[in-house]
BATOR-466913 format. One record per residue: x, y, z of N, C-alpha, C in turn. Coordinates in steps of 0.02 Angstrom, whole numbers, plus 50000, padded with zeros to 5 digits. Each point is the difference from the previous one (the first is absolute). Example, Ala and Ser with C-alpha at 12.3 -4.5 7.8 and 13.67 -1.06 7.14 Angstrom:
<rs>
506604971650390499555005950000500455006050000;499825005349964500425005950003499615005550037;
</rs>
This chain:
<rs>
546946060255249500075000749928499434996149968;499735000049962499404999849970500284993349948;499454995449985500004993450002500455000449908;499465004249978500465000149919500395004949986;500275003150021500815004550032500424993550028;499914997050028500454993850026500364996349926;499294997149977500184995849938500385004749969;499665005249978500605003849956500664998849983;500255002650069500665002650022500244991250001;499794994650045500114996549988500234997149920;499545001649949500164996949928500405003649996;500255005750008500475004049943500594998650041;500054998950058500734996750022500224991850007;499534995349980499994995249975500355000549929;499455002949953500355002449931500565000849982;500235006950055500795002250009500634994250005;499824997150040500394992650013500124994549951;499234999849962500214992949947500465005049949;499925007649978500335002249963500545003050021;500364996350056500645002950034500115006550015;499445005850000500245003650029500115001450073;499604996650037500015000950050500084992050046;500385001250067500304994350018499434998550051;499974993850019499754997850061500205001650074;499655004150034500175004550040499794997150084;499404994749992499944997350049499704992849992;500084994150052499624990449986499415002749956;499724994549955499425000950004499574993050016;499765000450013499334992350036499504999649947;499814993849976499285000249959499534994550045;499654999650039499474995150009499644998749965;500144992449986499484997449936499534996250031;499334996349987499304997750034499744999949956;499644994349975499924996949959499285006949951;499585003650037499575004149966500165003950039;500405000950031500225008150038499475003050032;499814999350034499215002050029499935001450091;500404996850038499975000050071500664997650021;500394993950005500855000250017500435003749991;500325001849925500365003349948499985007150042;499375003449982499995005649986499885001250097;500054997450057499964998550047500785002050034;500494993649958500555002550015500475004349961;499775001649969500485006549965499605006350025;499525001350042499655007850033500544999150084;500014991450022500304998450077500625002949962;500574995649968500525003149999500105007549961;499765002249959500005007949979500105005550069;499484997650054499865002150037500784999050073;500164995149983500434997650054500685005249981;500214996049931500675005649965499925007349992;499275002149999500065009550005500435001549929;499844996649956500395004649937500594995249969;500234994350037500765001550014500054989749932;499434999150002499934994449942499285002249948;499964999449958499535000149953499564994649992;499464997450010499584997449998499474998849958;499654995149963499554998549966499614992450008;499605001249971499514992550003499824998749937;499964994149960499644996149938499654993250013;499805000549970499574993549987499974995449937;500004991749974500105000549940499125001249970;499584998750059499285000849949499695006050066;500285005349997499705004850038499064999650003;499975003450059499315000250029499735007749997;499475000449999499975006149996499935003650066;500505003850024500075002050051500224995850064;500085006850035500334995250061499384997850040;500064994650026499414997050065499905004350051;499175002550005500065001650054500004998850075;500254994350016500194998850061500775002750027;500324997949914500715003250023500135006550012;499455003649968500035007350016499935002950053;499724997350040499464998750059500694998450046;500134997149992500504996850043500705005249992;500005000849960500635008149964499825005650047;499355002649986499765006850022500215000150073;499844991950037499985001050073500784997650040;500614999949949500534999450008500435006850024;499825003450056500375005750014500745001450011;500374994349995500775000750016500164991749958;500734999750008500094994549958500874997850042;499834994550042500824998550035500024992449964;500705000850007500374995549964499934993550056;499954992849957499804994050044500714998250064;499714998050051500624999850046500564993949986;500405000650001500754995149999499874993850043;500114991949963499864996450038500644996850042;
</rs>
């Protein structure tokens, strides 16, 4: 799905919710990092990726950066599977 098709749909069922029409249907997670740039937005692609749909996910920052780092991307792209950490 295409990056501003996401936001979209995202705002208008955000929307739906503060104006009660619509209920909260699944968790949602926000990772916050201080300019949102490489952690944040790091772990909300790991877990997005882990839950398959099943939590909603986002990242902020309070003095955002512009864009994400590219190391973390780098490090994203070459993430081909995603297992959950082992039980100690």
């Amino acid at each position: 799905m295409p990056l501003a098709e996401r936001w979209a749909l995202d705002r208008l069922r955000r929307l739906g919710i503060v104006d009660n029409r619509l209920t909260h249907t699944v968790p949602e997670v926000l990772f916050i990092h201080r300019h949102d740039r490489t952690a944040a937005p790091v772990a909300a692609a790991l877990l997005a990726a882990y839950t398959r749909g099943r939590v909603n996910v986002a990242s902020a920052g309070q003095a955002p950066a512009h864009g994400v780092d590219a190391m973390a991307v780098r490090v994203m792209a070459g993430s081909t599977r995603v297992r959950p950490l082992p039980s100690r």
